[in-house]
Backbone as JSON, one array per atom type, in Angstrom:
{
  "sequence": "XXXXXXXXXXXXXXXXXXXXXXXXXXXXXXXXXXXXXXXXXXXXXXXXXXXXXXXXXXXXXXXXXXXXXXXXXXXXXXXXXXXXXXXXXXXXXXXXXXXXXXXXXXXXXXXXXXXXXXXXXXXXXXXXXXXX",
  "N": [[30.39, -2.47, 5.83], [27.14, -2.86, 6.44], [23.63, -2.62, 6.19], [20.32, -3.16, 7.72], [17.29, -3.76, 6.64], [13.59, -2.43, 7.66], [10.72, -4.21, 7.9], [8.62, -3.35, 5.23], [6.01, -4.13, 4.27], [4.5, -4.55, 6.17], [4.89, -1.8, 7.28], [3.77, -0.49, 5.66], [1.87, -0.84, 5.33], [0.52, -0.54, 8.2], [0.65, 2.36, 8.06], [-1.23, 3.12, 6.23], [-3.63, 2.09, 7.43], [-3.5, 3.61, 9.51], [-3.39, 6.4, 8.5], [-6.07, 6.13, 6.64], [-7.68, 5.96, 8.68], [-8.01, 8.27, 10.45], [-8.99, 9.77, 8.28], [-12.18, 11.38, 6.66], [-13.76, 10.6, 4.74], [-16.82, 9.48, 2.99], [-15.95, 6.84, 1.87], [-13.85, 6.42, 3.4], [-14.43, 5.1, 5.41], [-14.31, 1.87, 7.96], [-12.37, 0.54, 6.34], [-10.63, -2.31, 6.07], [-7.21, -2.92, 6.56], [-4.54, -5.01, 4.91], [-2.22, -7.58, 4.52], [-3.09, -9.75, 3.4], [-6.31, -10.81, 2.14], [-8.94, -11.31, 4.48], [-10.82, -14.22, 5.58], [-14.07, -14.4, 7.02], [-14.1, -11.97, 4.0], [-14.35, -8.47, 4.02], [-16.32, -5.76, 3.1], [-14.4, -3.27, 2.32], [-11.27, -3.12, 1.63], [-8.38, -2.69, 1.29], [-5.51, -3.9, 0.23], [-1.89, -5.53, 0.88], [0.97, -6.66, -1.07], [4.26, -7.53, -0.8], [6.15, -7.35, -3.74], [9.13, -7.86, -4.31], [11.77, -5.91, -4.99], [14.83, -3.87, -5.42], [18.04, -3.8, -3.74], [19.5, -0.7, -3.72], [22.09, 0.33, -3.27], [24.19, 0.75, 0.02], [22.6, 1.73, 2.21], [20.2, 2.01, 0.9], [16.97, 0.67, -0.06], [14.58, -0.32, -3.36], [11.44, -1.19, -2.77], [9.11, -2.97, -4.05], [5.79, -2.49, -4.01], [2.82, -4.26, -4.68], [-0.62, -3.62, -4.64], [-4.27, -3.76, -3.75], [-7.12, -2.68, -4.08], [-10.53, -2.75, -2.63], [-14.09, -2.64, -2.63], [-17.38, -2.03, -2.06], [-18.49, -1.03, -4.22], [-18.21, 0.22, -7.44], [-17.97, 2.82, -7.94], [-17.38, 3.68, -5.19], [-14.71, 2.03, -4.9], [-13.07, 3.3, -6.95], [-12.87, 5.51, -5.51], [-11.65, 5.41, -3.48], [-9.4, 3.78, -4.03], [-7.97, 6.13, -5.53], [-7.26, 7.88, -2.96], [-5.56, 5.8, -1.22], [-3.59, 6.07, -2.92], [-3.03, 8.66, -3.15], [-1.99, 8.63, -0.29], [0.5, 7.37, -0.45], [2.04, 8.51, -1.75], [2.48, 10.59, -0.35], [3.97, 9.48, 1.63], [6.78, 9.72, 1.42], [9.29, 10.83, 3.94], [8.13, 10.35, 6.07], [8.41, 7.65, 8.85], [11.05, 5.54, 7.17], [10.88, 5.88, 4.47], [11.91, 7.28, 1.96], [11.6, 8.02, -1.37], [8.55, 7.84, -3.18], [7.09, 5.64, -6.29], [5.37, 5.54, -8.85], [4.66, 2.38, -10.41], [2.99, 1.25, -12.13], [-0.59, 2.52, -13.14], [-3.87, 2.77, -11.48], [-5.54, 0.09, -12.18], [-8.72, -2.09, -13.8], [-9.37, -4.88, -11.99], [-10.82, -8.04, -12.66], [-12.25, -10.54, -10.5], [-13.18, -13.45, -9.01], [-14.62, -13.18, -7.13], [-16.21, -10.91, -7.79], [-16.64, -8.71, -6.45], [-15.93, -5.27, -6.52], [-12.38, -4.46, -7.64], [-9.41, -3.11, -7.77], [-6.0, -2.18, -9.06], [-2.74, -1.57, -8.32], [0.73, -0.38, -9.17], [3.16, 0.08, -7.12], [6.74, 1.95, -5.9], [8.4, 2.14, -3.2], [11.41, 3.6, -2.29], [13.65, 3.26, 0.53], [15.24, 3.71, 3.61], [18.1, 2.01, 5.11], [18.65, 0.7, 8.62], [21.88, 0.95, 10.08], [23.81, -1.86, 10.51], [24.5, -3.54, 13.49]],
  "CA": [[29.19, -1.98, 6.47], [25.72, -2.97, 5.64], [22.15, -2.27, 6.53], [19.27, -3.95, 7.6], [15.46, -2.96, 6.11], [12.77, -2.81, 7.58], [9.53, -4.96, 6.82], [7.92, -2.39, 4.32], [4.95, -4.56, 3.61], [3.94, -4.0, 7.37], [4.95, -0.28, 7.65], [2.51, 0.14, 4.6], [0.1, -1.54, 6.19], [0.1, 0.22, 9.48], [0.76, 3.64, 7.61], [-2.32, 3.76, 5.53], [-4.53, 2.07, 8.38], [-3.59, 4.63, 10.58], [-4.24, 7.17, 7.53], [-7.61, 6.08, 6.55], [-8.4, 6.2, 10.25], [-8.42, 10.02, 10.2], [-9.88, 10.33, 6.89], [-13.82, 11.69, 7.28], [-14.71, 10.22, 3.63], [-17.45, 8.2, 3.8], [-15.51, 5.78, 1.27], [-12.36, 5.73, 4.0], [-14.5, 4.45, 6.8], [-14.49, 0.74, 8.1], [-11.43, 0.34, 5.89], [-9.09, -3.09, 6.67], [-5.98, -2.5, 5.76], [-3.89, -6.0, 5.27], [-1.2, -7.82, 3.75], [-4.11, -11.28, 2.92], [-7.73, -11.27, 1.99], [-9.59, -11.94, 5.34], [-12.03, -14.97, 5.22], [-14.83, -13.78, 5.63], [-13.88, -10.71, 3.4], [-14.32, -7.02, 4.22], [-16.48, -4.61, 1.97], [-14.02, -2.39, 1.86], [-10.24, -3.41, 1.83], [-6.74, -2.48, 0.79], [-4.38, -5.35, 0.37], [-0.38, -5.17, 0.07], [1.84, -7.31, -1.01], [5.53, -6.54, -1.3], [6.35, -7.96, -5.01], [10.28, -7.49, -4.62], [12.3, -4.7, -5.13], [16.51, -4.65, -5.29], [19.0, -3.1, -3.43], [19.99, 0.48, -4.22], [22.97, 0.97, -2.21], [24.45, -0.14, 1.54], [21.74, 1.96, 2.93], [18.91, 2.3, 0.75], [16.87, -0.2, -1.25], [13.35, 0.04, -3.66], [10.52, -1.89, -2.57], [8.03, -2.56, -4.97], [4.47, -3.04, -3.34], [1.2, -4.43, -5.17], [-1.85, -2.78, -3.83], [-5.65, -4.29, -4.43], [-8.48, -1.8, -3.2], [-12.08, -3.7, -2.91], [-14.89, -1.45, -2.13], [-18.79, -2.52, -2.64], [-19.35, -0.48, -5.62], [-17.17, 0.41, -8.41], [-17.36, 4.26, -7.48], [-16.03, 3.39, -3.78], [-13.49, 1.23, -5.08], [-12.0, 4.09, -7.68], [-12.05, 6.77, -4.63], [-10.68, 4.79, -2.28], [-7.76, 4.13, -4.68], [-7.17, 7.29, -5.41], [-6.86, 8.17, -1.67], [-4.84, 5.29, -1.05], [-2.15, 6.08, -4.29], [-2.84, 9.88, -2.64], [-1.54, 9.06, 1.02], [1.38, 6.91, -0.12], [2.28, 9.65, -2.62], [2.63, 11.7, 0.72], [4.64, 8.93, 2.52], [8.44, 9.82, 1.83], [9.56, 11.49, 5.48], [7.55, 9.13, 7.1], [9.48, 6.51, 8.62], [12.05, 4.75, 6.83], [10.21, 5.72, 3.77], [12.48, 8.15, 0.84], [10.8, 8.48, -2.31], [7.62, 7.18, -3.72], [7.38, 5.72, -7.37], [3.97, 4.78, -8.71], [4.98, 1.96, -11.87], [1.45, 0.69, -12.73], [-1.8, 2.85, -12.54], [-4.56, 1.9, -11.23], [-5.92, -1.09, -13.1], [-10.12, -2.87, -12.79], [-9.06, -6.54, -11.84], [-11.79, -9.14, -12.67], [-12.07, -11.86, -9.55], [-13.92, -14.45, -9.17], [-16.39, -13.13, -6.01], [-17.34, -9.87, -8.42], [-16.28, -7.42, -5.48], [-14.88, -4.36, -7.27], [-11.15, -3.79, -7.18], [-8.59, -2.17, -8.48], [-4.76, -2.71, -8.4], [-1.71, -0.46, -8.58], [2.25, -0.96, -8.46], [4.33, 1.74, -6.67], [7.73, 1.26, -5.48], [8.88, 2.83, -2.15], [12.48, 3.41, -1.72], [13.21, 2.92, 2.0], [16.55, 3.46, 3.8], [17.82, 1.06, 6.59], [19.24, 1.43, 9.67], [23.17, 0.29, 10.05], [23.69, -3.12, 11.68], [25.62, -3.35, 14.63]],
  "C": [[27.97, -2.42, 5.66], [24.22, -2.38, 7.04], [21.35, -3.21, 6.7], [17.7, -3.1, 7.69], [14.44, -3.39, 6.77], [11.33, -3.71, 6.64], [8.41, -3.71, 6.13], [6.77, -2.6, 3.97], [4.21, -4.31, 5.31], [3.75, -2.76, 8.13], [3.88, 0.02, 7.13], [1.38, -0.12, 5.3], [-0.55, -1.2, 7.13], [0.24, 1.85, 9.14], [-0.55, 3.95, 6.84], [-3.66, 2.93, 6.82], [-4.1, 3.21, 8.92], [-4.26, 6.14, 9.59], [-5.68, 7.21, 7.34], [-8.18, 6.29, 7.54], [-8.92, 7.68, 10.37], [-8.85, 10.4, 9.39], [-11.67, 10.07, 7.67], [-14.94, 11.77, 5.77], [-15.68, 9.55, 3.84], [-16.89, 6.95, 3.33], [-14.58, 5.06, 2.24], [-13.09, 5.08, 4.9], [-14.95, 3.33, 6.65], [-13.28, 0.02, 6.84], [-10.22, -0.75, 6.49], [-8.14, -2.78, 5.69], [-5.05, -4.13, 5.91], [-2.6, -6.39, 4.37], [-1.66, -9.67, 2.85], [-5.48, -10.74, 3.06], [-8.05, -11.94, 3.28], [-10.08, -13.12, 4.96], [-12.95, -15.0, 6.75], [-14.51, -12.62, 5.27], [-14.56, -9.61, 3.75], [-15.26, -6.53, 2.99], [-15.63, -3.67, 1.43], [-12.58, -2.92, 2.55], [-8.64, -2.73, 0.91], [-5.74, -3.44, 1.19], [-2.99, -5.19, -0.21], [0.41, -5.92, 0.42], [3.22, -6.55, -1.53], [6.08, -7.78, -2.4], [7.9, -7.7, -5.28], [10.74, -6.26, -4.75], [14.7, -4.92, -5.35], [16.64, -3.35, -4.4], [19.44, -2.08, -4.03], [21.63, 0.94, -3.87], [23.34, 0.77, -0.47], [23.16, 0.13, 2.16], [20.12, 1.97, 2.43], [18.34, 0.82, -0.35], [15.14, -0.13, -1.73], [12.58, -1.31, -3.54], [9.15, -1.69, -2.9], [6.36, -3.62, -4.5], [3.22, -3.07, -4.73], [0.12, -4.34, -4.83], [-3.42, -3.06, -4.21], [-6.53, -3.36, -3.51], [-9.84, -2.58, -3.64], [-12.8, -2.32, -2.24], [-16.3, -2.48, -2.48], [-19.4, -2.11, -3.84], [-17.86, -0.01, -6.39], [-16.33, 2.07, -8.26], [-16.16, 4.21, -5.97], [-14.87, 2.88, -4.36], [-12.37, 2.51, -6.06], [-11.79, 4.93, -6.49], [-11.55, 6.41, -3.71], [-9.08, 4.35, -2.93], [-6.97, 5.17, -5.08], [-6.54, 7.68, -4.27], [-5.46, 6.84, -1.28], [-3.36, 5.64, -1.76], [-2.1, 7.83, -3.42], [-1.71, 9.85, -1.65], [0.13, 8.21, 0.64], [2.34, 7.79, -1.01], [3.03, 10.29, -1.45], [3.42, 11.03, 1.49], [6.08, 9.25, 2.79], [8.56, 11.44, 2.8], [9.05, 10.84, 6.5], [8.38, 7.96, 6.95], [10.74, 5.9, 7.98], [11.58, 5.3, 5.23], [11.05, 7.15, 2.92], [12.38, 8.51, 0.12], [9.39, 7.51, -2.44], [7.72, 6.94, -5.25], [6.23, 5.29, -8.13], [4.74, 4.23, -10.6], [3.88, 1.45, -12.41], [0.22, 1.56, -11.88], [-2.78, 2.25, -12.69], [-5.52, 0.77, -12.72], [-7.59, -2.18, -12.6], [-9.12, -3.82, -13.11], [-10.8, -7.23, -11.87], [-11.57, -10.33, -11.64], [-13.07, -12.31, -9.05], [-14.91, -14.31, -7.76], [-16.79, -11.59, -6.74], [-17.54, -8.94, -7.53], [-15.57, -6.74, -6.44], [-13.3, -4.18, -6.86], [-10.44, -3.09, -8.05], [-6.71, -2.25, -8.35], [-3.81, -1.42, -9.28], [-0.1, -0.93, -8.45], [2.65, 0.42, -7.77], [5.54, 0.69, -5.92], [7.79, 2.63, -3.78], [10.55, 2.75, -2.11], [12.72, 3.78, -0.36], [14.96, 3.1, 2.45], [16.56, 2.37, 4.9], [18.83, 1.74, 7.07], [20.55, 0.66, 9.54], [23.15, -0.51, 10.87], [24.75, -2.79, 12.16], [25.68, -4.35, 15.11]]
}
């Protein structure tokens, strides 16, 4: 018997857009949520890549996402990461989604257009569904 996983880097992606959507910060609003840097770039973004993870077991396996928050100012950019590291904190029961694991806090990144960001690791462990 085995399992097959969902794409985790697209759940995230449609799990904290839909999140920020209902948030009534002023930091959360106009928030893209992606998995690439637009061109032309967003003021205010959250970017996630899925940086690997292994196999746990037939059904479950940890998937370790890298998370960049941009904002226009340095303050936006820290409270919008908090909220972001907040809602995915809150993610296991949602979906496919089992624990949360945060392995790198947030961190300034220096990049070369001088938009503030900020970057984080967390892992998600995720179950899958049984192939048939």
């Amino acid at each position: 018997m085995t399992s097959l996983f969902p794409d985790i880097e697209a759940w995230a992606v449609n799990y904290l857009r839909a999140e920020l959507s209902g948030r009534s910060e002023p930091f959360t609003s106009n928030v893209l949520v992606s998995n690439q840097v637009p061109n032309p770039r967003q003021e205010r973004m959250v970017i996630i890549r899925r940086d690997g993870g292994t196999r746990q077991s037939v059904a479950h396996e940890v998937a370790r996402l890298g998370i960049r928050v941009f904002a226009g100012n340095d303050e936006d950019a820290a409270d919008l990461t908090a909220m972001v590291r907040a809602l995915l904190a809150a993610s296991p029961g949602s979906g496919p989604v089992r624990r949360y694991t945060e392995i790198a806090g947030p961190a300034r990144l220096l990049e070369a257009s001088e938009q503030p960001v900020r970057y984080f690791v967390a892992e998600l462990t995720v179950r899958g569904s049984a192939l048939s």
